[in-house]
C-alpha positions as CSV (number, residue, x, y, z in Angstrom):
1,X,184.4,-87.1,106.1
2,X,182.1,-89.8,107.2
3,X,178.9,-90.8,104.9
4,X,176.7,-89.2,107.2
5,X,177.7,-86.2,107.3
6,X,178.6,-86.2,103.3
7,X,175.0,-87.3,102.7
8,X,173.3,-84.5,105.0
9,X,175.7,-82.2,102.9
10,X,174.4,-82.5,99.6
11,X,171.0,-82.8,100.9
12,X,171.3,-79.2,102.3
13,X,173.0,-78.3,99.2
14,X,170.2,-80.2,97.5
15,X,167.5,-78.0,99.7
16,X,169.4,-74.8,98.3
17,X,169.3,-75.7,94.7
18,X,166.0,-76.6,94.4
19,X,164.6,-73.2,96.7
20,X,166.4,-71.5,94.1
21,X,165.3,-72.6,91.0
22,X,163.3,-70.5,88.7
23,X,159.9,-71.8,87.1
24,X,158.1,-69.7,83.9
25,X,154.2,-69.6,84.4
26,X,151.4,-67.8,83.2
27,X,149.6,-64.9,85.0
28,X,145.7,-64.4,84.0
29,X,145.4,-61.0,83.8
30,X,142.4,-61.5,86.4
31,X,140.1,-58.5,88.4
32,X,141.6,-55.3,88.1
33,X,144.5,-56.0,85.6
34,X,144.5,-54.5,82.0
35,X,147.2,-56.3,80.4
36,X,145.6,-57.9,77.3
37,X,147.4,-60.8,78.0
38,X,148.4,-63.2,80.3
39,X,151.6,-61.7,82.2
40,X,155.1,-64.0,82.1
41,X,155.9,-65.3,85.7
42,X,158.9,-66.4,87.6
43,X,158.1,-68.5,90.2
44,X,161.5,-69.2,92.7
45,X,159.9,-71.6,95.2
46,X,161.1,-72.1,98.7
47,X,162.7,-75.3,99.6
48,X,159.5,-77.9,101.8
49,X,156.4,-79.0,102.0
50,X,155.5,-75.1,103.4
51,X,153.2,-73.4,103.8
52,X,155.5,-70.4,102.9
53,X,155.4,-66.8,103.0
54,X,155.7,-65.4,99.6
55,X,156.5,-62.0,98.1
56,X,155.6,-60.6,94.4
57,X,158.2,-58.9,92.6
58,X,157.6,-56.0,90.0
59,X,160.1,-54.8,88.1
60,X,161.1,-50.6,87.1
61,X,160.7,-49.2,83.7
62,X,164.0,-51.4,82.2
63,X,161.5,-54.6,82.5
64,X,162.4,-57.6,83.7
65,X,165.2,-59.0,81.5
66,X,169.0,-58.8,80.4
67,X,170.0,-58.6,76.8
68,X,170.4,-62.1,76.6
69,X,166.8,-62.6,77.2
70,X,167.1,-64.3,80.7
71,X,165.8,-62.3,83.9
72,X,168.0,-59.5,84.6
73,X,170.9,-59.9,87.2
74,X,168.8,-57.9,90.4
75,X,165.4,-59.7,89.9
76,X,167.1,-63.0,89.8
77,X,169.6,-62.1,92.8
78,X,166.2,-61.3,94.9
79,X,164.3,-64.3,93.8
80,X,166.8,-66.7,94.8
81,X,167.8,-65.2,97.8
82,X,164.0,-64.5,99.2
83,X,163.5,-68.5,98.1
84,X,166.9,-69.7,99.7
85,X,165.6,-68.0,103.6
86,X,161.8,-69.9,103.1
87,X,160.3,-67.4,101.2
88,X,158.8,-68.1,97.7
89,X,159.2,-65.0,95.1
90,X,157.1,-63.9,92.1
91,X,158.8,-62.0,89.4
92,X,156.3,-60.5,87.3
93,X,156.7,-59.0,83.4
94,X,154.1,-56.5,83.2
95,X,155.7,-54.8,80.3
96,X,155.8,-57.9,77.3
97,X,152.1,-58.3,77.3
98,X,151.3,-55.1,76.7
99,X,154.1,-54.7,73.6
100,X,157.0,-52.8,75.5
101,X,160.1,-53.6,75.7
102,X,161.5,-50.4,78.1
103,X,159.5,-47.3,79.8
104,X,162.9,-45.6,80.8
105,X,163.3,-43.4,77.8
106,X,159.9,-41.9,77.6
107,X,158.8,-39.0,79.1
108,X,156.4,-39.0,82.1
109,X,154.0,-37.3,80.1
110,X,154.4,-39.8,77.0
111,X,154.1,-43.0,79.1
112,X,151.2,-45.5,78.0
113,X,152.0,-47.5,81.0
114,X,151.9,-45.6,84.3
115,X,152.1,-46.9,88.2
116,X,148.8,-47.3,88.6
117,X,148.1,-49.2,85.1
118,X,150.4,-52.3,86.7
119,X,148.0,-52.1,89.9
120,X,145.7,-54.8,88.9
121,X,148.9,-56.9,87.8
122,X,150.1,-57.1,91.2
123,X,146.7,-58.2,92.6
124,X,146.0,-60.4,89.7
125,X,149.8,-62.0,90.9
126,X,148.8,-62.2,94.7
127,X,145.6,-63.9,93.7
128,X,147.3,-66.5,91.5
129,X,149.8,-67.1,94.3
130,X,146.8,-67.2,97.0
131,X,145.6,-70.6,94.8
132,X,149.2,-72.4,94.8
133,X,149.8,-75.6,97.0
134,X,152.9,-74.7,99.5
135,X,151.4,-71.0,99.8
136,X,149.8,-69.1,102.7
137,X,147.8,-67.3,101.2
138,X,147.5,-64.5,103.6
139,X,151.5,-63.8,104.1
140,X,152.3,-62.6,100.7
141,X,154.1,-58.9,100.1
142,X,154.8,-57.1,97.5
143,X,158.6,-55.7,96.5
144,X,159.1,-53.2,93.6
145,X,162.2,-51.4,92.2
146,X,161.9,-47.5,90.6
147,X,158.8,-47.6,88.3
148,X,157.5,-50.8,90.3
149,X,158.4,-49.3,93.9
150,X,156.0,-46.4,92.7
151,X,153.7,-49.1,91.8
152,X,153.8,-50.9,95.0
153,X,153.4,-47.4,97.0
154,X,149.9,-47.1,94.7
155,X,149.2,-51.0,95.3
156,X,149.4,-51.0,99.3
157,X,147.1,-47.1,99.5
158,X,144.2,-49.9,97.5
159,X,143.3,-53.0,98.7
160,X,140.5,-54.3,96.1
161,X,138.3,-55.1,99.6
162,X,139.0,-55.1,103.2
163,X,141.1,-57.9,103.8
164,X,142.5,-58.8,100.5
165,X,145.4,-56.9,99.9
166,X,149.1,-57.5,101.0
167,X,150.2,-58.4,104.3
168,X,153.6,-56.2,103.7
169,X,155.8,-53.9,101.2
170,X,159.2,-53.1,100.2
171,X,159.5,-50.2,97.7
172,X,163.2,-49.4,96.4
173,X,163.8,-46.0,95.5
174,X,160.6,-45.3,94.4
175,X,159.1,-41.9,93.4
176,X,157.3,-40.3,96.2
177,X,157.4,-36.1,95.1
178,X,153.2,-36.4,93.8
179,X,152.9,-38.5,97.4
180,X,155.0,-36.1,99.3
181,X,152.7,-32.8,98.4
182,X,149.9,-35.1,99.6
183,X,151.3,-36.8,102.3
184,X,147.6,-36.5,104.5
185,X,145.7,-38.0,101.4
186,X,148.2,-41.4,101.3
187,X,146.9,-44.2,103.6
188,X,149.1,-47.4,103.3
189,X,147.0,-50.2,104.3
190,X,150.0,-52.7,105.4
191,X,153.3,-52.0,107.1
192,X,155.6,-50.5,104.0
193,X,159.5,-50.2,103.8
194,X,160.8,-48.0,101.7
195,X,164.5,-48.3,100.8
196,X,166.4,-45.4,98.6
197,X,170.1,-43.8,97.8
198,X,170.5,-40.4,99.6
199,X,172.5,-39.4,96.3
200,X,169.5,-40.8,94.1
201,X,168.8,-37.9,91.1
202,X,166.2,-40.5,89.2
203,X,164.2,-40.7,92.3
204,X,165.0,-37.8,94.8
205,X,165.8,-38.8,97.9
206,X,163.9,-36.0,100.3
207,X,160.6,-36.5,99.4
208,X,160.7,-39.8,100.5
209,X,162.2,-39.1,103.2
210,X,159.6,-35.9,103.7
211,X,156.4,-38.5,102.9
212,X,157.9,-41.1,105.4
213,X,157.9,-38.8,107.9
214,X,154.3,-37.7,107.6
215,X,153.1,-40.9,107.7
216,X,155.2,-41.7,111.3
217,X,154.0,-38.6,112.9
218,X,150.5,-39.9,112.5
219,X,151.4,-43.4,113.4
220,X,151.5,-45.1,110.3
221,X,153.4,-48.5,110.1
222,X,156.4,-47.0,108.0
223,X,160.2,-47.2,108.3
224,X,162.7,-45.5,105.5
225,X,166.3,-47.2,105.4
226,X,168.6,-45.0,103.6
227,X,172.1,-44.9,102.5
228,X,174.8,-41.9,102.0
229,X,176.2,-41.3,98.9
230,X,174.3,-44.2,97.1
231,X,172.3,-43.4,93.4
232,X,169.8,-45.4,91.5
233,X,170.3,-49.0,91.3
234,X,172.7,-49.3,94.2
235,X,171.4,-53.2,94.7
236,X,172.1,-54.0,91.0
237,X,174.8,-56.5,91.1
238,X,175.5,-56.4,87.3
239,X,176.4,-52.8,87.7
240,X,180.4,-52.5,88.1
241,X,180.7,-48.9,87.8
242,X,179.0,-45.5,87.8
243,X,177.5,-44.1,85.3
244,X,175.4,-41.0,83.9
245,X,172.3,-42.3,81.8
246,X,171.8,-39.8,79.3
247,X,169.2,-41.5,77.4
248,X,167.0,-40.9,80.5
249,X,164.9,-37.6,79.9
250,X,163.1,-37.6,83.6
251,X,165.1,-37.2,86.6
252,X,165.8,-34.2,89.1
253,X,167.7,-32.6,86.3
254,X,165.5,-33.4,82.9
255,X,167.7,-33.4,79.9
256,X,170.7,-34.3,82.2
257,X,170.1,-37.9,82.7
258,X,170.6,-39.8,85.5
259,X,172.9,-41.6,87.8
260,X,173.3,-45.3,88.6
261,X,175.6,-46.9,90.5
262,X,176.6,-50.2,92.5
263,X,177.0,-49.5,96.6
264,X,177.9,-53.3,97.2
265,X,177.8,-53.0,101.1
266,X,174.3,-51.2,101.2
267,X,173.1,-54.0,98.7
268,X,173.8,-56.7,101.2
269,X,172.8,-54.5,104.1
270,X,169.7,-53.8,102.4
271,X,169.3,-57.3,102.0
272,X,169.7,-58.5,105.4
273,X,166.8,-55.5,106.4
274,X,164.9,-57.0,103.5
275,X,164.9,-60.1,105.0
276,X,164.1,-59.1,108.6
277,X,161.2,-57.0,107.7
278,X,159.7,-59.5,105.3
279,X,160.0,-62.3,108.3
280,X,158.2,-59.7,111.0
281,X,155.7,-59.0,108.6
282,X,155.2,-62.4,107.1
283,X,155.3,-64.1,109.9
């Protein structure tokens, strides 16, 4: 191998690494965020000088982290796979500041923390990403998972003013039933993708599907991507198995718990989409 070609190897390699490194920073919990304190960050740049397109990440009701206190397996998959394509990522902990550690076991109807509490988080995020060097400020989305996907569906139907909300939004398998019954009420101000397991009995599948099809018929800038026989979780790469979480009192079947499972070929599918929507809409 000559040196040339050895040299422009590690470079790229070089390029890779450093798009995918992770940075902690501080959030202020600015404008319409009530977190009493500042929210942790995970900042996974993209390789260059930029300006980048950049996407905020908010995590469902497990939080952002593993046991071993690092970002869990799926936020950190995301955030260095949006960084390694050009597109800086935000991983946001809204749940830390405000003293929890999990939302999954509590009952709707128990939860201090709901969707639209973590509303504010996300625009306090965009606005703190807005202010970075190697940002452009005006092609950031916004990607949320179960409890944040719900969040993101409340985040893109409220921009704070005209003009300052999202460009774009990817919501995975979030809840959409309360949406669904109201489906001529729910106005998404930015193009919205909304990914989900056919088999999903956290998040039910049809009224999704139901609420995505009300918003097409009146021209709404909204595609579903869905997957047979795929539950909760499908894109969590930590998952080996399926499993019944019995711990879990909400669900299609309370008291039942619910299903999670890995679908390894719709994770990297749903990837690739992920990708290709982000890039249309952050152009």
């Amino acid at each position: 191998m000559s040196r040339r070609l050895l040299a422009s190897l590690l470079c790229g390699l070089g390029a890779v690494a450093a798009a995918q490194a992770q940075e902690a920073v501080q959030i202020p919990p600015a404008g319409l965020s009530t977190a009493p304190a500042p929210l942790p960050g995970f900042l996974f740049r993209a390789a260059g000088d930029g300006p980048h397109a950049a996407v905020v990440m908010l995590h469902g009701c497990g939080g952002a982290y593993a046991k071993d206190g690092g970002l869990n397996a799926r936020h950190r998959m995301w955030g260095e796979f949006l960084a390694a394509h050009g597109i800086a990522a935000l991983m946001l902990d809204s749940l830390t500041p405000r003293g929890e550690r999990s939302l999954c076991t509590q009952k709707f109807a128990d939860r201090k923390l709901r969707e639209s509490d973590r509303r504010g988080d996300a625009y306090a995020a965009l606005a703190w990403l807005r202010a970075q060097p190697g940002i452009a400020p005006q092609r950031i989305g916004l990607l949320g998972w179960s409890h944040g996907g719900g969040t993101t569906l409340d985040t893109i139907a409220r921009a704070p003013r005209a003009g300052t909300g999202f460009a774009s939004a990817v919501a995975f398998y979030p809840g959409c039933s309360k949406r669904a019954q109201r489906a001529e009420a729910y106005r998404p101000y930015a193009p919205l993708l909304i990914v989900m397991g056919e088999a999903d009995d956290w998040t039910p599948f049809a009224p999704c599907r139901d609420l995505v099809a009300a918003l097409a018929a009146r021209g709404e800038a909204v595609r579903l991507l869905s997957y047979p026989d795929t539950y909760h979780d499908f894109d969590n790469p930590a998952l080996r198995s399926r499993r019944v979480r019995e711990e879990v009192p909400n669900g299609v079947n309370p008291g039942q718990g619910t299903t999670v499972a890995p679908n390894p070929a719709a994770r990297e599918d749903a990837k690739r989409q992920v990708l290709a929507f982000f890039r249309q809409t952050l152009p």
